[in-house]
N, CA, C and O of each residue as an XYZ file, in Angstrom:
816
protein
N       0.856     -1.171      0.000
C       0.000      0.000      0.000
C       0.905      1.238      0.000
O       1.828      1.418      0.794
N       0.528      2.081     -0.996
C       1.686      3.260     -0.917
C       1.159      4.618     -0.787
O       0.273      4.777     -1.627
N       1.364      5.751     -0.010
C       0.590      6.592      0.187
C       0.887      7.583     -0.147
O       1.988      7.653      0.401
N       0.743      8.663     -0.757
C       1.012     10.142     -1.202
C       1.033     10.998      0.013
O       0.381     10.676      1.007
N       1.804     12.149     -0.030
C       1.672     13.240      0.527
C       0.392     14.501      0.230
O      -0.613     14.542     -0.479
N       0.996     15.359      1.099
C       0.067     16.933      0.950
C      -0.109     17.218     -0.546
O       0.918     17.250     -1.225
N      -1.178     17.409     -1.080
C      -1.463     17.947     -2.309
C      -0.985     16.845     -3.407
O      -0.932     17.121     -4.605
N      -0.674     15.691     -2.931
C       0.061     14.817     -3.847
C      -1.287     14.047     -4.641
O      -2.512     14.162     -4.607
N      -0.424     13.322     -5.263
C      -1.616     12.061     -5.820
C      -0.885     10.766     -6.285
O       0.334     10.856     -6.436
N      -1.473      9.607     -6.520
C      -1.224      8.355     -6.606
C       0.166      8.636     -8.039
O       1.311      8.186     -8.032
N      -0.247      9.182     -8.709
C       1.246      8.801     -9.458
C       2.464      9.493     -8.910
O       3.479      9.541     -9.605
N       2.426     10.154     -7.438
C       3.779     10.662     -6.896
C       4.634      8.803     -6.424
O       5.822      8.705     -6.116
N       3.956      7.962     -6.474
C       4.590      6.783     -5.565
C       4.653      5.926     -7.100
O       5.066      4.786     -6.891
N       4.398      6.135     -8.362
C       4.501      5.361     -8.835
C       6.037      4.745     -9.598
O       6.153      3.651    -10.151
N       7.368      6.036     -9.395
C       8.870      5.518     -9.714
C       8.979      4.412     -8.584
O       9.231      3.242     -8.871
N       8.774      4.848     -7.269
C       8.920      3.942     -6.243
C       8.477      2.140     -6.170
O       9.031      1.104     -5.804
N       7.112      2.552     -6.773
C       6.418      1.178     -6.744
C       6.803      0.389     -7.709
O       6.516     -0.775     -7.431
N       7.523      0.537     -9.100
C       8.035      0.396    -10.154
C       9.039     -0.730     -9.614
O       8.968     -1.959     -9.610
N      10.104      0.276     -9.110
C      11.663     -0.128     -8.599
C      11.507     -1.265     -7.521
O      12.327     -2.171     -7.372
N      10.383     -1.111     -6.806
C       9.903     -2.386     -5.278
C       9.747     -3.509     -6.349
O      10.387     -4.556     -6.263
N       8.662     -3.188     -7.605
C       8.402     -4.460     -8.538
C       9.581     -5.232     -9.203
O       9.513     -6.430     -9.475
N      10.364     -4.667     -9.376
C      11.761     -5.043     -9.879
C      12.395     -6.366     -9.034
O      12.984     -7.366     -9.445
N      12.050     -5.974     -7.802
C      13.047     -6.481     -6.543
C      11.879     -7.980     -6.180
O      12.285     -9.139     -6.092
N      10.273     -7.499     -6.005
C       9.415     -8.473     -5.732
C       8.719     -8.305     -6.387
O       7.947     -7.353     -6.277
N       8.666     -9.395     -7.643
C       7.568     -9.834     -8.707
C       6.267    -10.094     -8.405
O       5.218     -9.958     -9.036
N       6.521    -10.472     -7.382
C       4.995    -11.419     -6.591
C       4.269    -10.419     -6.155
O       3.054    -10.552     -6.301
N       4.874     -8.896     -5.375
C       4.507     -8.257     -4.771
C       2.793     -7.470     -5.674
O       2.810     -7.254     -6.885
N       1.760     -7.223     -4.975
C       0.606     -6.475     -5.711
C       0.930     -5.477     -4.770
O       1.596     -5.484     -3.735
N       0.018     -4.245     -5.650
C      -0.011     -2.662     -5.053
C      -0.888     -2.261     -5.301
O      -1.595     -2.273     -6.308
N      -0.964     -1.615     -3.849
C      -1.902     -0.181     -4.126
C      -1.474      1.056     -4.049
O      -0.655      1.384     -3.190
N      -2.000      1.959     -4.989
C      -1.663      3.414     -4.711
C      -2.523      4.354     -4.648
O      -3.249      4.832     -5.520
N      -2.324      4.739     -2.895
C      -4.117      5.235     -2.907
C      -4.360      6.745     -3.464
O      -3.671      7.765     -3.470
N      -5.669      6.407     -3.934
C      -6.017      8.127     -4.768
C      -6.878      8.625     -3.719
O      -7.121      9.828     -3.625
N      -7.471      7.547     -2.725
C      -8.994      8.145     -1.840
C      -8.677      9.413     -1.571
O      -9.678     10.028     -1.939
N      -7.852     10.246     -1.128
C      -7.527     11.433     -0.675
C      -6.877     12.505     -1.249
O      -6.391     13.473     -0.665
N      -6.908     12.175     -2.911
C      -6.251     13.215     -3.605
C      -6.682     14.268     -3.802
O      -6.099     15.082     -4.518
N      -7.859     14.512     -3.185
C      -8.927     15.780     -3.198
C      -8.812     16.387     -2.042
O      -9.068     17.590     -1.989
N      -8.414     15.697     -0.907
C      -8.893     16.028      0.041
C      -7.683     16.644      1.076
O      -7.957     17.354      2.043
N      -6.442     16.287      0.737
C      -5.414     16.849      1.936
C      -5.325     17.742      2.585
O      -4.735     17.771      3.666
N      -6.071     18.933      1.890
C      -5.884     19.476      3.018
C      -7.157     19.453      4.365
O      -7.258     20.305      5.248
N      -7.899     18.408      4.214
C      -8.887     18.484      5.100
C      -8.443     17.951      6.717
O      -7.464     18.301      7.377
N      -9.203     17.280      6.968
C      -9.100     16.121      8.689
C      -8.316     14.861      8.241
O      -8.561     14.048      7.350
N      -7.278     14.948      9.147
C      -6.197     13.970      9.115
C      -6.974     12.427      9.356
O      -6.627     11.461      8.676
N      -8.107     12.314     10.445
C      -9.000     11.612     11.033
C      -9.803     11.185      9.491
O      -9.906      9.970      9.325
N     -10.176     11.770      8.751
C     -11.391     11.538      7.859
C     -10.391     11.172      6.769
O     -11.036     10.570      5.910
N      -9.206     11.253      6.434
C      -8.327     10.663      5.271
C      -8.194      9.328      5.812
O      -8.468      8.320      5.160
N      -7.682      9.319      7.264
C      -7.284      8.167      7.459
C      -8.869      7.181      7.342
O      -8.558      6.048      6.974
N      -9.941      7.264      7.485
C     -10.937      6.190      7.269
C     -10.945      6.033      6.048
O     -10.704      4.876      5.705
N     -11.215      7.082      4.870
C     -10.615      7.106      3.528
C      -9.970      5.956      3.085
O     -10.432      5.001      2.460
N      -8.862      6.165      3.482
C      -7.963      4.655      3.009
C      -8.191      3.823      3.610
O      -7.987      2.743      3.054
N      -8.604      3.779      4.716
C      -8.915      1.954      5.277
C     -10.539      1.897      4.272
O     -10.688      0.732      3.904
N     -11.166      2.377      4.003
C     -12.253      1.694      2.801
C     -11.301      1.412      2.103
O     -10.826      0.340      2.480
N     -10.577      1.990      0.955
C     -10.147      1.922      0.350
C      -8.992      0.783      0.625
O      -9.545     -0.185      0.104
N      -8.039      0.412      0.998
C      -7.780     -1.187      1.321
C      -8.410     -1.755      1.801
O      -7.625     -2.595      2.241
N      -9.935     -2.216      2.353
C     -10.570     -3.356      2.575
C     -11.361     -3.166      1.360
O     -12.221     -4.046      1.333
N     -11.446     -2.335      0.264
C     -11.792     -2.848     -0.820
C     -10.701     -3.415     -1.875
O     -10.822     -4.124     -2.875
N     -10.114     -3.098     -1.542
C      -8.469     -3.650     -2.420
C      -8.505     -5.033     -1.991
O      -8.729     -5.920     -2.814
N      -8.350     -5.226     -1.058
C      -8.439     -6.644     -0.110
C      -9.485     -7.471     -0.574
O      -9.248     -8.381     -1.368
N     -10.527     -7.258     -0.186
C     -11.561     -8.038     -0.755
C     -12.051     -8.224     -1.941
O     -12.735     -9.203     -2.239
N     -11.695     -7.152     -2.843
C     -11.490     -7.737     -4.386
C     -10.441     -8.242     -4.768
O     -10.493     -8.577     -5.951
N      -9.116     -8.524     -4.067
C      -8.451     -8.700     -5.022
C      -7.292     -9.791     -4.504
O      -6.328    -10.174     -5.167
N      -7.751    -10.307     -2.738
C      -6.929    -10.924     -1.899
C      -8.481    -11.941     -1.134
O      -8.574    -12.060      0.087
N      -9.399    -12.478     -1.969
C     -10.219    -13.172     -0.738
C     -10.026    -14.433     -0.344
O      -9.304    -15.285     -0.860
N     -10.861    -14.523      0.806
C     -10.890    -15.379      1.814
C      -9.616    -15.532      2.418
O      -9.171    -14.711      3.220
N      -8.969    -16.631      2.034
C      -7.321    -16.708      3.178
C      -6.112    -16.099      1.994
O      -4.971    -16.287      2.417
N      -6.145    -15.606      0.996
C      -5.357    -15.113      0.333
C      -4.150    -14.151      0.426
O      -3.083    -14.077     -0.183
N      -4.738    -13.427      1.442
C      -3.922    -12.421      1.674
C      -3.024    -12.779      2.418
O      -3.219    -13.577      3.335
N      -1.607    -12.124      2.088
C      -0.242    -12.626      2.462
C       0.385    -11.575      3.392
O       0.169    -11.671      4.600
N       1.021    -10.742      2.991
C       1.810     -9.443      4.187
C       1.164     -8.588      3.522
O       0.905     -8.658      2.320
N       0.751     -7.388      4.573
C       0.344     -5.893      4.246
C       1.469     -5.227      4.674
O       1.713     -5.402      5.867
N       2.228     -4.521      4.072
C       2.875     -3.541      4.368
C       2.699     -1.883      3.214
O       2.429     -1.760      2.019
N       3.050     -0.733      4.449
C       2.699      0.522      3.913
C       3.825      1.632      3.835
O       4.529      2.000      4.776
N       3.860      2.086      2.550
C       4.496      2.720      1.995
C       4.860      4.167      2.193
O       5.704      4.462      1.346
N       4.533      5.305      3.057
C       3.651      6.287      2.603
C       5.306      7.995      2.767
O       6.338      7.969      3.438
N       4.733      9.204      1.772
C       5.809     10.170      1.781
C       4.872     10.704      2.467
O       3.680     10.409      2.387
N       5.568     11.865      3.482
C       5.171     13.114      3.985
C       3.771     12.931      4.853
O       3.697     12.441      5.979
N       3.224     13.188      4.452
C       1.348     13.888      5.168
C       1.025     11.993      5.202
O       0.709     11.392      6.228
N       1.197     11.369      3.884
C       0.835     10.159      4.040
C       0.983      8.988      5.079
O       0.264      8.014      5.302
N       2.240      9.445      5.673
C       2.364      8.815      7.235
C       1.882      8.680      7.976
O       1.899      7.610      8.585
N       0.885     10.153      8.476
C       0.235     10.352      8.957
C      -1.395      9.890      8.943
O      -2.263      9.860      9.814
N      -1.364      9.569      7.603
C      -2.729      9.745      7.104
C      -3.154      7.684      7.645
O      -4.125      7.270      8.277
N      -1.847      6.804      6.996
C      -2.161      5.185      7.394
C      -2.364      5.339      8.819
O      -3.438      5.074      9.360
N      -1.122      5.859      9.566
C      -1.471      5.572     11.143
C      -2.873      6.008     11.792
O      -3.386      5.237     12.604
N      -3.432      7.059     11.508
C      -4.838      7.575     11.394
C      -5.781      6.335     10.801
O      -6.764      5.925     11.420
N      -5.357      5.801      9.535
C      -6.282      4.094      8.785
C      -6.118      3.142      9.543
O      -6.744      2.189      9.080
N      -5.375      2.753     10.898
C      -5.175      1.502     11.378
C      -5.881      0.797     12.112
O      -5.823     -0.430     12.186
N      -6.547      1.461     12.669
C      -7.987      1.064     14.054
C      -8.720      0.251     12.833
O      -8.822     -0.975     12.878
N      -9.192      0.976     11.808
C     -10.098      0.516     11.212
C      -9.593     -0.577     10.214
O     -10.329     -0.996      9.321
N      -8.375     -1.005     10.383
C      -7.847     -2.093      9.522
C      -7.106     -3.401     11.047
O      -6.220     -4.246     11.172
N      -8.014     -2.876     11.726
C      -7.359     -4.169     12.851
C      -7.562     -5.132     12.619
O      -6.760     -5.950     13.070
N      -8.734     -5.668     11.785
C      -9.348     -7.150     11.700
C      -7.861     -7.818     10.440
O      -7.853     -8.904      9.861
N      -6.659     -6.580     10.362
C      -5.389     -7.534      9.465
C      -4.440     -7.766      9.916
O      -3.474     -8.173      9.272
N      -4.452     -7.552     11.271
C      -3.190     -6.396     11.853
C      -2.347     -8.140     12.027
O      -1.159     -8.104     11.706
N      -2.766     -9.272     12.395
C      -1.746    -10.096     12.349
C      -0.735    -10.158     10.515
O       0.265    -10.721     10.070
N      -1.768     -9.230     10.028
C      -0.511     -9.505      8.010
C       0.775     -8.495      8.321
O       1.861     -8.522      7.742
N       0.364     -7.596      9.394
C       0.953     -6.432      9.313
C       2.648     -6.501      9.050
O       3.133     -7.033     10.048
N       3.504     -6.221      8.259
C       4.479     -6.497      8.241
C       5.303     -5.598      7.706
O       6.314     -6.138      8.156
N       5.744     -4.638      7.097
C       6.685     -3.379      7.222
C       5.969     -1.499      7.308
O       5.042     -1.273      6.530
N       6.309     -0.654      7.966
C       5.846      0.280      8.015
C       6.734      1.296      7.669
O       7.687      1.471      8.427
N       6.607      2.093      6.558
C       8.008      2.898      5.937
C       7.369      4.006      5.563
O       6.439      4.021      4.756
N       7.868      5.035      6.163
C       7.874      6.528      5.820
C       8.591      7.615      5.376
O       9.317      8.278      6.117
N       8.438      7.816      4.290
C       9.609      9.318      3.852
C       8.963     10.764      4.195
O       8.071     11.381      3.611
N       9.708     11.083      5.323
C       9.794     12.510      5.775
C       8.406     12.904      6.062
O       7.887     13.914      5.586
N       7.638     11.823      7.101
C       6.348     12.024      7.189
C       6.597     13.109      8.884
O       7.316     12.632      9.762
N       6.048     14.230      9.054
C       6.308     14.985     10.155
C       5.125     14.261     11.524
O       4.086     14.718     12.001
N       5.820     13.101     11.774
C       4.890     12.254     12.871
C       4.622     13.343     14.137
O       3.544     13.284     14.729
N       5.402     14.106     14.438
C       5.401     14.344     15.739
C       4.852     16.296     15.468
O       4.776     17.053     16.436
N       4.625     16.643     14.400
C       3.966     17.570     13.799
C       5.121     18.457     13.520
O       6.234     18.025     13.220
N       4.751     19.997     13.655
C       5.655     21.240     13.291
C       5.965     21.858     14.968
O       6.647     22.846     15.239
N       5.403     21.149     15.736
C       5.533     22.588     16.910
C       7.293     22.704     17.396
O       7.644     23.198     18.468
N       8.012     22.279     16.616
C       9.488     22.655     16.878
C       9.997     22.307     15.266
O      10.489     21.246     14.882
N       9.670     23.772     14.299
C       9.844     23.736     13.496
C      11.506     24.818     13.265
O      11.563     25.911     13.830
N      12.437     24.426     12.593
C      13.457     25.922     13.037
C      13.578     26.399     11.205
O      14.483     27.136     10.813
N      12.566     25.857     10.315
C      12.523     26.583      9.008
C      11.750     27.529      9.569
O      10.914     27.058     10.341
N      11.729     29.379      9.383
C      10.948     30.338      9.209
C      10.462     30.616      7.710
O       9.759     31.570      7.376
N      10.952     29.632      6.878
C      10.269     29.809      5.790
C       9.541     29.102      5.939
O       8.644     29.632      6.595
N       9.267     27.872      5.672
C       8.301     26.851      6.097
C       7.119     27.500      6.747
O       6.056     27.783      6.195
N       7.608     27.789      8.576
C       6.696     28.601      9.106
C       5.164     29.458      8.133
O       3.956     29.316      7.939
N       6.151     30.220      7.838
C       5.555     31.207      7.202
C       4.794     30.722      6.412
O       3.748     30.489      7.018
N       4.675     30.265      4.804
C       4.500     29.373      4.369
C       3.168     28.633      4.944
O       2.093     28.886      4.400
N       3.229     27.594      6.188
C       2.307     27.210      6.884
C       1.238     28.064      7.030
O       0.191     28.010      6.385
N       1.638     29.171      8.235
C       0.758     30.181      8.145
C      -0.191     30.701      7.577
O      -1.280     31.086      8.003
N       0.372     30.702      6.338
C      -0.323     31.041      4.964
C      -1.640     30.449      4.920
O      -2.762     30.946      5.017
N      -1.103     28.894      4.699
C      -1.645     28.270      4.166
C      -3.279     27.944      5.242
O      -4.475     28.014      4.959
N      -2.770     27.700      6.101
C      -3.144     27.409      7.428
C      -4.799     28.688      7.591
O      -6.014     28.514      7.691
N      -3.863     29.905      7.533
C      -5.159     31.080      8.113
C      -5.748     31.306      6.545
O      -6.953     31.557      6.535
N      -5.069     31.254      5.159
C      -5.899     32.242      3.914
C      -6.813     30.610      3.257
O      -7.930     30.613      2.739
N      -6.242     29.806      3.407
C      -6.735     27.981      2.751
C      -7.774     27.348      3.822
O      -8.747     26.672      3.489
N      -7.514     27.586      4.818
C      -8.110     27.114      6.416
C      -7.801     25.533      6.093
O      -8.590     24.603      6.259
N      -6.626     25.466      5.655
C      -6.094     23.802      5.245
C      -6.412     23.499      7.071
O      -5.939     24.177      7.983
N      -7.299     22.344      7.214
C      -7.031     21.854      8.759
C      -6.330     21.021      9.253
O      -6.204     20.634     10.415
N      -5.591     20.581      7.782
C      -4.631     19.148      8.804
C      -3.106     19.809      8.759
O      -2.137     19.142      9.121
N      -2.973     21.190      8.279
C      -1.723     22.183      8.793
C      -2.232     22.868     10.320
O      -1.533     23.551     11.069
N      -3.598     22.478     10.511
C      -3.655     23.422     12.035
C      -3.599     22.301     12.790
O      -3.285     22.474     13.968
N      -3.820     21.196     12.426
C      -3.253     19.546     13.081
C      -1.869     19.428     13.617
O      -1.384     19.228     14.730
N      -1.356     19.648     12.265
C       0.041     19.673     12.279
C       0.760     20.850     13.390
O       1.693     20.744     14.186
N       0.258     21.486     13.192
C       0.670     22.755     14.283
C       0.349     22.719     15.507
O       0.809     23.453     16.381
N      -0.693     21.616     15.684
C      -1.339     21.696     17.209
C      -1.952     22.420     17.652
O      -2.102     22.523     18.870
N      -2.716     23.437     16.447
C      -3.664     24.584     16.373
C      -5.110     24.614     16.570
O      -5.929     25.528     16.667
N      -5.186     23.189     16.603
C      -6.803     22.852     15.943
C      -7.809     22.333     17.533
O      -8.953     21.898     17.666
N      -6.686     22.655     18.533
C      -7.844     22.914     20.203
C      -6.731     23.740     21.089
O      -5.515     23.891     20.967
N      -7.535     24.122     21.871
C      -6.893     25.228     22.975
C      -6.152     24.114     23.772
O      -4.995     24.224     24.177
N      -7.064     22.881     23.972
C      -6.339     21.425     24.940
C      -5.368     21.270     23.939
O      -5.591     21.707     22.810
N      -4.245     20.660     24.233
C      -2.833     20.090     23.552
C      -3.704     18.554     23.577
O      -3.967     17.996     22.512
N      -4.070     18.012     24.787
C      -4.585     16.460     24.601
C      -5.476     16.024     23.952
O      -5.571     14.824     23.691
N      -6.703     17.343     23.377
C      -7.111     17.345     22.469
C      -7.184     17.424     21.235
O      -8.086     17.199     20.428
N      -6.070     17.791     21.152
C      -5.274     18.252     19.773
C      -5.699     16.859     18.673
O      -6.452     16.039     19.197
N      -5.384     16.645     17.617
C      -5.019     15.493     16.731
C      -3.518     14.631     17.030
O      -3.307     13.443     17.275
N      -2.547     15.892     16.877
C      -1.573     14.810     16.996
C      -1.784     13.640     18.394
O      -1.607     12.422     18.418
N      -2.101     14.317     19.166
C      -1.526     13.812     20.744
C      -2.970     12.401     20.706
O      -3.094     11.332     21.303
N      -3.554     12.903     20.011
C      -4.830     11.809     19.834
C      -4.295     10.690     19.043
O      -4.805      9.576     19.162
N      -3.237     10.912     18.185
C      -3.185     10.026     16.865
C      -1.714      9.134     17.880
O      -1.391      7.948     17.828
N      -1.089     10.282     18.735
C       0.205      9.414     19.231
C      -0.341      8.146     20.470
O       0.368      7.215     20.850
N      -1.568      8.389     20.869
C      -2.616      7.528     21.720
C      -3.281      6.406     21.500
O      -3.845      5.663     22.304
N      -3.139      6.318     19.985
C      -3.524      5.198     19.128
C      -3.320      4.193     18.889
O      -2.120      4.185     19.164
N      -3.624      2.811     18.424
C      -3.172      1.493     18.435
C      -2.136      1.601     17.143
O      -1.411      2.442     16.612
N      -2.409      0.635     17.026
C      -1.861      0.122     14.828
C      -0.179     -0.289     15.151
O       0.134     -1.472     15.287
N       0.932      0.912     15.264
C       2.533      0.564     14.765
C       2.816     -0.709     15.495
O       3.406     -1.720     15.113
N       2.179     -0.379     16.788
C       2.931     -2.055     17.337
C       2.488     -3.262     17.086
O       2.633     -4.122     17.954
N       1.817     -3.600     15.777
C       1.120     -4.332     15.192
C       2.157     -4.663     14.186
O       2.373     -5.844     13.919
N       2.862     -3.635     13.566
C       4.227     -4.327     12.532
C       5.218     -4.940     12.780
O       5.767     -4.711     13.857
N       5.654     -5.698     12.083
C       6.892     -6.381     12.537
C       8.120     -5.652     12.031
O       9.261     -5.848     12.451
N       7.708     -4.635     10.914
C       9.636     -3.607     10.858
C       8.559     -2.286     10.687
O       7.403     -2.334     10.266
N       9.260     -1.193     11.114
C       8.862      0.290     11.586
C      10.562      1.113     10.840
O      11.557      1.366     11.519
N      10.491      1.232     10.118
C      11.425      2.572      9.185
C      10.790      4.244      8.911
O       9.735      4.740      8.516
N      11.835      4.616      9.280
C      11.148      5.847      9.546
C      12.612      6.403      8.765
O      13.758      6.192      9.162
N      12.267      7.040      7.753
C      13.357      7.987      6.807
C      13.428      9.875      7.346
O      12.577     10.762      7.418
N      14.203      9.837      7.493
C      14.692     11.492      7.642
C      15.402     12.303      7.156
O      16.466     12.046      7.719
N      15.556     12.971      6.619
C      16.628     14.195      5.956
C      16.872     15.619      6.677
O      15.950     16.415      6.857
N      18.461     15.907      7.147
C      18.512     17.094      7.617
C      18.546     18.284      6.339
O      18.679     19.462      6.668
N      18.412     17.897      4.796
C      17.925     18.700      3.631
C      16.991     19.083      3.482
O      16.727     20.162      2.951
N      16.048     18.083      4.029
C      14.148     18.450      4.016
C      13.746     19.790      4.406
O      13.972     20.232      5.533
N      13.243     20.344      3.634
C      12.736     21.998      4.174
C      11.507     21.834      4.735
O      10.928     22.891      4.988
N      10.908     20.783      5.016
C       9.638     20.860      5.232
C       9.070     19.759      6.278
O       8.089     19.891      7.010
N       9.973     18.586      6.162
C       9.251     17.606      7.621
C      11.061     17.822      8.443
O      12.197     17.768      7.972
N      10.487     18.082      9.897
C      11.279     18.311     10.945
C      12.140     17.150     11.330
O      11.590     16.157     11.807
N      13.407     17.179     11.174
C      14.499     15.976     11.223
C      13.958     15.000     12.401
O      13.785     13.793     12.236
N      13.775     15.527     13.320
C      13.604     14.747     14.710
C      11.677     14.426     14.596
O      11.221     13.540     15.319
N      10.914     15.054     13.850
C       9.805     14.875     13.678
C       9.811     13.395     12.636
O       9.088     12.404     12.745
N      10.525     13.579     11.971
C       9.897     12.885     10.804
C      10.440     10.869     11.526
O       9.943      9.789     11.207
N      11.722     11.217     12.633
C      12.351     10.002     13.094
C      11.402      9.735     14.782
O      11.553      8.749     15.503
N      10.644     10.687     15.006
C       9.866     10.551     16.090
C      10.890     10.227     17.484
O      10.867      9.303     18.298
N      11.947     11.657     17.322
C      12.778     11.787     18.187
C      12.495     13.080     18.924
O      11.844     14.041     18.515
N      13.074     12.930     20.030
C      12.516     14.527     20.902
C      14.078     15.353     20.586
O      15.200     14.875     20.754
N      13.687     16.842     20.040
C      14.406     17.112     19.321
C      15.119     18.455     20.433
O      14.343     18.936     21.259
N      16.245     18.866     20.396
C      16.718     19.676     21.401
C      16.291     20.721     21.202
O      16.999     21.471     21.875
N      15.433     21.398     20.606
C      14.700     23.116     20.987
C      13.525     22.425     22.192
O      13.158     23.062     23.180
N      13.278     21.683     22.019
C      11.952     20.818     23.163
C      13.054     20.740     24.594
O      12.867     21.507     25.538
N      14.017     19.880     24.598
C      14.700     20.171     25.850
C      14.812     21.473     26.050
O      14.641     21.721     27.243
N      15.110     22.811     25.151
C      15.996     23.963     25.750
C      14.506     24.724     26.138
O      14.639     25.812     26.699
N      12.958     24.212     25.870
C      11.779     24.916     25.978
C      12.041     24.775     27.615
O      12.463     23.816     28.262
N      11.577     26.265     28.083
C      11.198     26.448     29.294
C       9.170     25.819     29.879
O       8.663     25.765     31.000
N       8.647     25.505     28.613
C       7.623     25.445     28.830
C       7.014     24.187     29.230
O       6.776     23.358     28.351
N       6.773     23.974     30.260
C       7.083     22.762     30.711
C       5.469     21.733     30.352
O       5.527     20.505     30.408
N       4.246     22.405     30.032
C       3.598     21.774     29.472
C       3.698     21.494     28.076
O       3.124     20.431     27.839
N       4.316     22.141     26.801
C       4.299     22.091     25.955
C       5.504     20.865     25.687
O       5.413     20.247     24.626
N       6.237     20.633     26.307
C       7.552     19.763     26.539
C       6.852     18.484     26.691
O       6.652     17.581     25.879
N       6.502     18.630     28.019
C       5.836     17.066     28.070
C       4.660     16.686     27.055
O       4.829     15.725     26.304
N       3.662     17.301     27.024
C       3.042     16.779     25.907
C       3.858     16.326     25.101
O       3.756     15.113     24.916
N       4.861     16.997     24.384
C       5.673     16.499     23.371
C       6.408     15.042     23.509
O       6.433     14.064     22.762
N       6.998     15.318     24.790
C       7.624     13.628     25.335
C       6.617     12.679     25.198
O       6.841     11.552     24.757
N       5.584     13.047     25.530
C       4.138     11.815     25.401
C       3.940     11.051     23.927
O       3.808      9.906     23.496
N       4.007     12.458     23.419
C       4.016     11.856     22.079
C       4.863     10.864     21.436
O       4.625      9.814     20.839
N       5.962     11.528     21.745
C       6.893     10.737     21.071
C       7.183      9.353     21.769
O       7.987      8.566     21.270
């Protein structure tokens, strides 16, 4: 299963899925489109999105005992978007078998040190009312525990895989080095703010 990013769509994963076919012949794919309309909406409502969308993949195309390993693919926003699909894909979770992300910002933006980016966000965030950038920001409740992320880090699904890869780049202008590896990143230690800190430790 391979997942697109922000504003992306199913043929952003398709060099990738190409080059995997090369390596495993046997391997089938999906590349989901359910949300190519929709990114910038509820991180929550993409992620049910694609779990229809693989239990219809599944059941047309893997039935009864057919199905072999599920593993998920996903860049950027799309990281976000499977771990959000997993509750509702529990009835597989014993197929579950690799979980791989490029530069997906797991742990959101709130220790972002691009001011372009920032900005940028902002933008997008107050003139688009994109809501899964006020997700990402931890914008979207006055509660932090209410927030999305801290909801989504509360969640079942990863410990259901048997390999968890998590890709990072200190080049990336846009997912946070220590975000994207779901590491607590040192502007969070040097924060004096001691609720905004721990929430963050929770998360991660």
């Amino acid at each position: 299963m391979m997942v697109h990013g922000f504003q992306g769509n199913s043929n952003d994963m398709r060099l990738l899925k190409n080059n995997i076919a090369l390596l495993f012949p046997e391997a089938m794919f999906l590349c989901s489109s359910s949300n190519e309309e929709y990114t910038e909406g509820d991180i929550f409502e993409m992620g049910v999105r694609l779990a229809q969308e693989v239990n219809s993949y599944i059941a047309q195309y893997c039935p009864g005992s057919s199905l072999g390993k599920i593993s998920f693919i996903a860049h950027s926003l799309g990281g976000l978007i499977v771990r959000a699909c997993l509750p509702y894909l529990e009835d597989h979770k014993e197929k579950f078998h690799n979980y791989f992300t490029l530069s997906s910002p797991h742990l959101g933006y709130m220790y972002n040190p691009s001011t372009i980016v920032d900005a940028g966000m902002w933008f997008l965030k107050t003139w688009r009312k994109s809501v899964c950038l006020q997700q990402l920001r931890m914008s979207d409740n006055t509660d932090l525990e209410q927030c999305f992320l801290y909801k989504l880090s509360q969640m079942q699904g990863l410990g259901w895989f048997k390999h968890i890869v998590l890709v990072s780049s200190y080049q990336d202008s846009y997912a946070p080095y220590e975000s994207a590896r779901i590491q607590i990143c040192n502007q969070a230690k040097a924060n004096k703010d001691n609720t905004l800190v721990n929430i963050y430790i929770k998360m991660a």
